[in-house]
C-alpha positions in Angstrom: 20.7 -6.1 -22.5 20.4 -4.0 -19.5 17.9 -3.6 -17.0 17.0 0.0 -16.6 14.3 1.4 -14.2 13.2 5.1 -14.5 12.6 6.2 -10.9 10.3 9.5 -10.8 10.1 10.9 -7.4 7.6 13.8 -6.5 9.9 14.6 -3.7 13.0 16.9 -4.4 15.5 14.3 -3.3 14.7 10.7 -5.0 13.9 8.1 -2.4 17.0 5.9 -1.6 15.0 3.4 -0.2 13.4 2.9 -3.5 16.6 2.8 -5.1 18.1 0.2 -3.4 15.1 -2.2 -3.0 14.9 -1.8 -7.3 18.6 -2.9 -7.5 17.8 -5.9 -5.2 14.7 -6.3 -7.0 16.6 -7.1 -10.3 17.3 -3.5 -12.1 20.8 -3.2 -13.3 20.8 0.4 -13.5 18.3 3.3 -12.0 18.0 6.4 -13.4 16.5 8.7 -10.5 14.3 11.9 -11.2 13.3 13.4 -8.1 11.1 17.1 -8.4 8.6 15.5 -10.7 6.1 17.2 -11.9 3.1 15.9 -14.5 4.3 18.7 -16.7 7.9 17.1 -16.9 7.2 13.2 -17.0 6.3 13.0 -21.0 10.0 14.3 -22.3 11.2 11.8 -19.5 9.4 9.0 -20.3 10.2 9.5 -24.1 13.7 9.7 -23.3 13.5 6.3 -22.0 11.4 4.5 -25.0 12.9 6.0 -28.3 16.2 4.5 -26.9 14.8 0.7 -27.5 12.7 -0.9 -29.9 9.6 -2.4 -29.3 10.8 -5.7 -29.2 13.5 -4.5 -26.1 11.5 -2.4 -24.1 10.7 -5.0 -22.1 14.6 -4.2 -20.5 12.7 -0.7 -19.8 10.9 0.0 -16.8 9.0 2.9 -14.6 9.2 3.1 -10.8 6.8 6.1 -9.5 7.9 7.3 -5.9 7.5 10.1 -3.8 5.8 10.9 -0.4 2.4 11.7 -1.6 0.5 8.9 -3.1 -2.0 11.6 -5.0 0.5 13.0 -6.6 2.3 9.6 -7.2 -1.4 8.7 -9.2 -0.9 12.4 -11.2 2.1 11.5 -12.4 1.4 7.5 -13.3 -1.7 8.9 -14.9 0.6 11.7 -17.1 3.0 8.4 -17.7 0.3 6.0 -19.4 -0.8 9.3 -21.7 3.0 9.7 -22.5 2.7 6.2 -24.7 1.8 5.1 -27.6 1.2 2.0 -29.9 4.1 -0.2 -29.0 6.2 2.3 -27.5 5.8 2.1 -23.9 7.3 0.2 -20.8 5.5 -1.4 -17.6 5.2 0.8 -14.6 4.5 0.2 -11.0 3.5 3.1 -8.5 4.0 2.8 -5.1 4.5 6.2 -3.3 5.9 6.3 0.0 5.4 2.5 -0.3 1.5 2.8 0.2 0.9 0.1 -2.4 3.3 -2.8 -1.0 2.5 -2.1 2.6 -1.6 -2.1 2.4 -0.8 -5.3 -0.1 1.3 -7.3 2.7 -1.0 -6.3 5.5 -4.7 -7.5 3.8 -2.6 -10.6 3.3 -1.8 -11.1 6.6 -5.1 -10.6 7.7 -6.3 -13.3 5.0 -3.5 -15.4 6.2 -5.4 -15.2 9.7 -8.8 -15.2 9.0 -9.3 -16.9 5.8 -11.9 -15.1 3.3 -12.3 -12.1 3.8 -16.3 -11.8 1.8 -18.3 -10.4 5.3 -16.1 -9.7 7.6 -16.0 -6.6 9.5 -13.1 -4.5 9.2 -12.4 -1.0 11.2 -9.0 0.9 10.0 -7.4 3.6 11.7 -6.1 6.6 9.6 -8.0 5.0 6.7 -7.5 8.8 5.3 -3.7 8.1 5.2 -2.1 6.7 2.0 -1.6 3.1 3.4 -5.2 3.1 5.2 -6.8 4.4 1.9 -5.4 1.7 -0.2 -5.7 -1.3 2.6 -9.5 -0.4 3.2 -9.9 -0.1 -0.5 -8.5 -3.8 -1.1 -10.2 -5.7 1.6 -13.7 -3.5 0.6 -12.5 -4.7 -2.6 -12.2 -8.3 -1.4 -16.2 -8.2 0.2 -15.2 -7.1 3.9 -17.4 -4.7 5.3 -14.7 -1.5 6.3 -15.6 1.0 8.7 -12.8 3.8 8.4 -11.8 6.2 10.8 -9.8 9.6 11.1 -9.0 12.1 13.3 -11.6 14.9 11.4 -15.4 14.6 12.7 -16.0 12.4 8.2 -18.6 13.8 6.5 -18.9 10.3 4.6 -16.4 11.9 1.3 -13.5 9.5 2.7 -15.7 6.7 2.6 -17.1 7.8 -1.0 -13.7 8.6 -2.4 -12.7 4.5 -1.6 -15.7 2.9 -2.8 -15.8 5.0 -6.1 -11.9 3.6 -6.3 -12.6 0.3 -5.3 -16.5 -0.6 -5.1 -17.5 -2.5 -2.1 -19.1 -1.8 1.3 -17.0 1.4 3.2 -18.2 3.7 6.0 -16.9 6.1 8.2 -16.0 7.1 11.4 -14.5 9.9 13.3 -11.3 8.6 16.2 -10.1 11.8 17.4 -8.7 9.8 20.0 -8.2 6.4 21.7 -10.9 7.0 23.9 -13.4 6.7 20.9 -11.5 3.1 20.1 -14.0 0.7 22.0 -16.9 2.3 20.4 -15.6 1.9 16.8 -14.3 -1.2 17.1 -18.0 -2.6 18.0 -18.8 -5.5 16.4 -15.2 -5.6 14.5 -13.3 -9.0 13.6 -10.2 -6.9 12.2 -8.5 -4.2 13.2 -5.6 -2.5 11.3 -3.6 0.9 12.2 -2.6 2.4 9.8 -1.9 5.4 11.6 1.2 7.7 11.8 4.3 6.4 13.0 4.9 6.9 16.9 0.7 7.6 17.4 -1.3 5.4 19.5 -4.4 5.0 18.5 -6.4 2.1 20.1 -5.5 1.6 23.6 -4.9 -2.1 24.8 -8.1 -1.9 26.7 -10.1 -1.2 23.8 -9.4 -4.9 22.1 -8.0 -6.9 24.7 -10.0 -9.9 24.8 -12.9 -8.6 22.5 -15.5 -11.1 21.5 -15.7 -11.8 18.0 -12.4 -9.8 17.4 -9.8 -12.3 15.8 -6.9 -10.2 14.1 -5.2 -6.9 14.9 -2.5 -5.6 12.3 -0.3 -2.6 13.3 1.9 -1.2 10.3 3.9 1.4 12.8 6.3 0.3 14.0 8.2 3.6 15.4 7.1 3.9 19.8 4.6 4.0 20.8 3.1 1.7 18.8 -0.1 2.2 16.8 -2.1 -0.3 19.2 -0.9 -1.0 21.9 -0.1 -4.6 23.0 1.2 -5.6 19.9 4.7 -6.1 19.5 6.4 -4.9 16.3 7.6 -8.4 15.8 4.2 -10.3 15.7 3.8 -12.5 13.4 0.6 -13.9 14.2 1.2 -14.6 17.9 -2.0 -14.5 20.2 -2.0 -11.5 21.9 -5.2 -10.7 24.2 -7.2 -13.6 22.2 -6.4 -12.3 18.8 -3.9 -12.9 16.1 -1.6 -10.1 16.2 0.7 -8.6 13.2 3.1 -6.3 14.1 4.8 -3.5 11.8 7.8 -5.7 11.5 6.0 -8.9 10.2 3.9 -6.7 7.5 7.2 -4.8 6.5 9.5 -8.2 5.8 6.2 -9.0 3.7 6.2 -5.7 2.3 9.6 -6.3 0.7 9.3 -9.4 -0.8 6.4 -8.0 -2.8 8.2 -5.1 -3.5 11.1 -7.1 -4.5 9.2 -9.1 -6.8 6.8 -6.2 -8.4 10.8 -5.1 -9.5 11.2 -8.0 -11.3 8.1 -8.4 -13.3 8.4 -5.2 -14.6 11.0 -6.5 -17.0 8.8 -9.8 -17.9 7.0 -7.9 -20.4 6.3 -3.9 -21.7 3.1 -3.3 -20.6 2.5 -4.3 -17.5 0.7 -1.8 -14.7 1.3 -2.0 -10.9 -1.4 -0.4 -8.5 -3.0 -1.7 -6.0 -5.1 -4.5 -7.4 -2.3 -5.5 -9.4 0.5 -5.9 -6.6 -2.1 -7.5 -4.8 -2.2 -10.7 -8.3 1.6 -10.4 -7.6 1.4 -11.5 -3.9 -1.4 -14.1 -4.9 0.3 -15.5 -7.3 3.7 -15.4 -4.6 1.4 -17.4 -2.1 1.2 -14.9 0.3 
């Protein structure tokens, strides 16, 4: 029996990144939605289920795209409310590949630093959809995350990631690299996840910082996100730090993506987010 994957995209054209990475992830066939709306996903999703019986919906899957992770959560909340009893399919969400990308970086960091329970973390753009979720996870994890964005925060960031993740987030406005030095103050990480071809965090900033061990950059477009870290790092020493470069996180990012694909079609009620993809790459040995 075939593997099919439902792709629904929030964006008018369906991603073709996502495409491709869910053939090489395993699906035989992907049936691509783009335009999606909550409104529209029940009659899609029931399209897909009252095909199979319960006992072959494992061969059924949901892939939720798009370039805005909020309305990626919309529509995998308006998926779970479209099933019933046995009739539904495992779904993974990973808009604008927010998920897989904060998932590869925290495990990079870990890979660096070891547990992460008390360390101080400070992420740039933590208001964008890969800082969110990254901050979120290693909060999550028992890191103490200082998040930053370009807006003076009035502390709702900060609120809106520990109410979806628990665990110890503040915030911080950066409304530019000259600010860096001062946030990064007392920091042992430090991950961009800024917008691609933005500096943020200047190499004088970090260079050489005591008590800073790992730097993690997830742009990977010129200039780079901070600067003195090559797109290519994979854990070099750069400045006295262990430095992960967009590159390094992305080859990561695909192997969990790659795998997510694949156990979607172990079983028929399985849900990816964030905590979840994250048991995926544990459970890869990431």
């Amino acid at each position: 029996m075939k593997k099919l994957l439902l792709q629904l995209d929030g964006s008018t054209r369906p991603s073709v990144f996502d495409r491709v990475v869910a053939f090489d992830g395993g699906a035989d066939e992907v049936m691509s939605y783009g335009g999606v709306t909550p409104d529209s996903v029940r009659d899609l999703v029931h399209g897909a289920i009252f095909t199979r019986g319960p006992k072959d919906l494992r061969h059924t899957a949901i892939f939720i795209g798009g370039t805005d992770m909020a309305a990626g959560e919309r529509l995998l909340a308006a998926v779970q409310q479209a099933f019933f009893g046995p009739m539904r399919v495992s779904v993974m969400l990973d808009a604008n590949g927010s998920n897989t990308t904060a998932v590869a970086a925290v495990a990079k960091i870990g890979q660096a630093i070891g547990p992460l329970a008390g360390r101080r973390v400070v992420v740039t753009a933590g208001s964008g959809p890969v800082g969110t979720r990254a901050a979120g996870l290693l909060a999550k994890a028992g890191a103490e995350v200082t998040v930053t964005s370009r807006r003076a925060g009035d502390g709702a960031l900060a609120a809106r990631i520990r109410e979806r993740f628990g665990g110890a987030v503040g915030e911080l406005p950066l409304a530019g690299a000259a600010r860096a030095a001062e946030v990064l103050d007392g920091a042992e990480v430090l991950l961009n996840a800024g917008p691609a071809g933005v500096c943020l965090v200047e190499r004088g900033a970090w260079a050489d910082r005591q008590g800073l061990r790992v730097v993690g950059d997830v742009n990977a477009v010129p200039p780079v996100g901070i600067e003195g870290v090559e797109a290519t790092d994979d854990g070099a020493t750069r400045h006295g730090a262990a430095a992960f470069g967009a590159l390094a996180i992305g080859k990561l990012k695909m192997k969990i993506h790659k795998a997510c694909v694949a156990r979607l079609f172990d079983r028929n009620d399985l849900v990816l987010d964030a905590e979840t993809i994250a048991g995926v790459a544990d459970e890869l040995g990431v």
